[in-house]
C-alpha positions, 0 to 999 in steps of 0.5 A: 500500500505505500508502494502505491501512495509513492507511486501516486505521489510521484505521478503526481508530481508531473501532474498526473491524477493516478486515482482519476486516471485509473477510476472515474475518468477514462477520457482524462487517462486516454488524455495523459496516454496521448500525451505521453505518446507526444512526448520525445524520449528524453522528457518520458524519461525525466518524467519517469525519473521523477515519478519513481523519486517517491519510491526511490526514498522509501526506506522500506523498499531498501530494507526489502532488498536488503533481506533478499540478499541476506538470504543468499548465502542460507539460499546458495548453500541449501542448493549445494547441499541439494546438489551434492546429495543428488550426486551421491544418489547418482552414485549410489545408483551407479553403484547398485547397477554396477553390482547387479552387472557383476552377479549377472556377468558372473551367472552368464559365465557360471552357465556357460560353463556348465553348458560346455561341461555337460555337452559335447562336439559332434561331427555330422559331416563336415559340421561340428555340432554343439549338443548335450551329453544327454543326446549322446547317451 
């Protein structure tokens, strides 16, 4: 609410009506429009350094700033730690996925070799042939 009475002190001061211009008169804001539109450049923008000076001098807007960047520091470090437990996550999912590529290379090998153990190469022709010992029997 006081950004708004700086606001309208500060439009005021270059002789606008903010409370007729938004309310009760759309022929007096249409009438301010066009005249800014008339404007050059550099008279739109001393008009707009001179209604932002109200809240400029508001020692509250400052105060509010200022507790923005107090809150950098407990900020940042809640996102490090956050960035650093999903690292560890990453890696403890690695880690799990590497394992189980482990046990499972390992069954493949451990099956394979029981597979050569319990067959036998027999030759049909000019073909050798990879077949249980049970057929051989």
């Amino acid at each position: 609410m006081q950004q708004q009475a700086g606001l309208a002190e500060g439009m005021a001061s270059v002789g606008i009506d903010m409370q007729r211009m938004q309310q009760s008169d759309p022929a007096y804001a249409k009438e301010v429009q066009a005249r800014m539109r008339a404007m050059p450049h550099d008279q739109i923008m001393a008009m707009s350094k001179a209604m932002s000076q109200p809240m400029n001098q508001n020692p509250n807007r400052h105060n509010e700033a200022q507790a923005m960047a107090d809150e950098a520091a407990p900020i940042k470090a809640g996102a490090e730690a956050g960035f650093e437990y999903s690292t560890q996550q990453v890696g403890r999912i690695v880690g799990y996925d590497e394992g189980m590529l482990g046990e499972i290379e390992l069954l493949v090998t451990t099956t394979e070799e029981i597979a050569r153990s319990a067959s036998r190469t027999v030759h049909c022709r000019s073909q050798a042939v990879t077949v249980p010992q049970a057929v051989c029997q």
